[in-house]
C-alpha angles and dihedrals in degrees: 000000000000085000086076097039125085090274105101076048103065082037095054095036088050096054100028096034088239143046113259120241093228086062099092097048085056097055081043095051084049086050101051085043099055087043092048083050085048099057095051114025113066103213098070103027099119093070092065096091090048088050097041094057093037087060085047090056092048092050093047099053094051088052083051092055101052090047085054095052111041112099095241083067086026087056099044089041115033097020121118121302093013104166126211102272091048096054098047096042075055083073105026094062104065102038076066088051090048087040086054103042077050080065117039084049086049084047098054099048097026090045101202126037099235081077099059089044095252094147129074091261127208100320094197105040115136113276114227110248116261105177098188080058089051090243117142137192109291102026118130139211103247088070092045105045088070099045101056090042088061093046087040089056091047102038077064103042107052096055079039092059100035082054100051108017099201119208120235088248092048087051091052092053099048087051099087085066098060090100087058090046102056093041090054095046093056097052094049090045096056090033092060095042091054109044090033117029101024092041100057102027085050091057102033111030084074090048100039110014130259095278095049095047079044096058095040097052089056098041087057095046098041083055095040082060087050098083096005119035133087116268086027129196120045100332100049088050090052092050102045077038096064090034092050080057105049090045101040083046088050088060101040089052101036086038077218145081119240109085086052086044096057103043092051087049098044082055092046101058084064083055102050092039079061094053086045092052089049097054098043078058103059087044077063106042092056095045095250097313124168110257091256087061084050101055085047092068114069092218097049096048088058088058104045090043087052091052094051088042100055081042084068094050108178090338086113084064100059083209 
């Protein structure tokens, strides 16, 4: 399973400097491999739905991908004068259409989609202890939700703020997107849980039992945050990687998504604040200049390309 996670990416950027392109037909190949073994040979047919949606999301984000970068999408979403909203809805669109191809693949093997965790869920089903957490027998998750968005949202903040140290009129200026922020925080929050969390725990937690599916779905974000994730390297892996826990154990005990959904969102809006804050900087930097004006100046371009790219967090790594 590794050999279609980011792995081989951190190995082959670390020797070669980059990530071949070749790279992605070769997880999907393996994909299509271990789906074709799974089909005939009986011992490891069970694998067959975890390896059958994996090989859908493949095939969707790089669908995604091509869509992002023609010049018809190119042209509505990155073309002169883009505001904030539009760029951003430029990334946000097709995540929805891969979310959706996730579930209309979960739909035809689960059945029903209260077997790939798309409902809220029981909010205040017991939560499991965890005495290093300081949660005891008998606690719910209705107590606790709460409590780990608050701590997901600043455990985010505080390294966000340290990194950027926006001024008050900066703030104020990035306000009038919040709209935008928090729309677009709730659709990559329920974007990412389903087509990385749902996708894999629905198909595995029956084959391999919940720990194990637990453990392989945070192996595979914390890796996926390595390369790609903001902030990226070890500490970006740690991070996603303790996340990736609390919010795969919400929906396996909850057998919903809701309390997964909130915290990442909850995180989410920092991010996107960030991004907000970003973007109303380089307005700034180039005295109020239309974004073809931007992408003329080399220092503004690295700016605005460094906005777009944390936007896309680990979506370059389909795990």
């Amino acid at each position: 399973m590794l050999l279609i996670s980011d792995l081989p990416d951190i190995c082959l950027d670390a020797l070669l400097g980059q990530v071949p392109g070749w790279l992605f037909w070769g997880k999907v190949g393996l994909l299509a491999l271990c789906l074709g073994l799974c089909l005939i040979w009986q011992a490891v047919r069970s694998l067959w739905q975890y390896s059958f949606i994996m090989l859908i999301l493949y095939l969707a984000l790089r669908t995604s991908t091509w869509i992002g970068n023609t010049s018809c999408w190119q042209g509505h979403f990155a073309g002169p004068q883009v505001s904030f909203l539009r760029a951003y809805l430029g990334v946000n669109i097709p995540d929805l259409g891969v979310a959706f191809a996730v579930i209309a693949g979960l739909w035809l093997i689960r059945h029903h989609r209260d077997n790939f965790f798309l409902t809220k869920g029981r909010l205040d089903a017991r939560i499991k202890p965890v005495r290093w957490l300081g949660i005891r027998e008998g606690e719910s998750w209705r107590t606790f939700g709460w409590i780990f968005a608050l701590v997901a949202g600043l455990g985010v903040l505080v390294p966000t703020m340290i990194d950027l140290r926006p001024t008050a009129d900066l703030l104020l200026r990035a306000a009038p997107l919040l709209p935008a922020v928090l729309l677009f925080a709730a659709v990559n929050a329920f974007t990412e849980e389903v087509c990385f969390r749902a996708s894999m725990l629905s198909t595995l937690h029956e084959v391999v039992g919940k720990r194990h599916a637990l453990l392989i779905s945070v192996v595979f974000f914390g890796l996926a945050h390595y390369l790609y994730g903001s902030p990226p390297g070890m500490i970006g892996l740690l991070m996603t990687g303790f996340l990736a826990r609390l919010l795969g154990k919400s929906m396996l005990e909850t057998k919903g998504m809701f309390w997964a959904w909130f915290i990442h969102f909850v995180a989410d809006v920092v991010i996107f604040v960030s991004y907000a804050i970003l973007w109303v900087q380089v307005w700034l930097f180039n005295g109020a200049a239309t974004l073809s004006s931007l992408i003329g100046s080399d220092s503004s371009t690295i700016m605005f390309s460094r906005i777009l790219h944390r936007a896309r967090d680990f979506r370059r790594s389909p795990i």
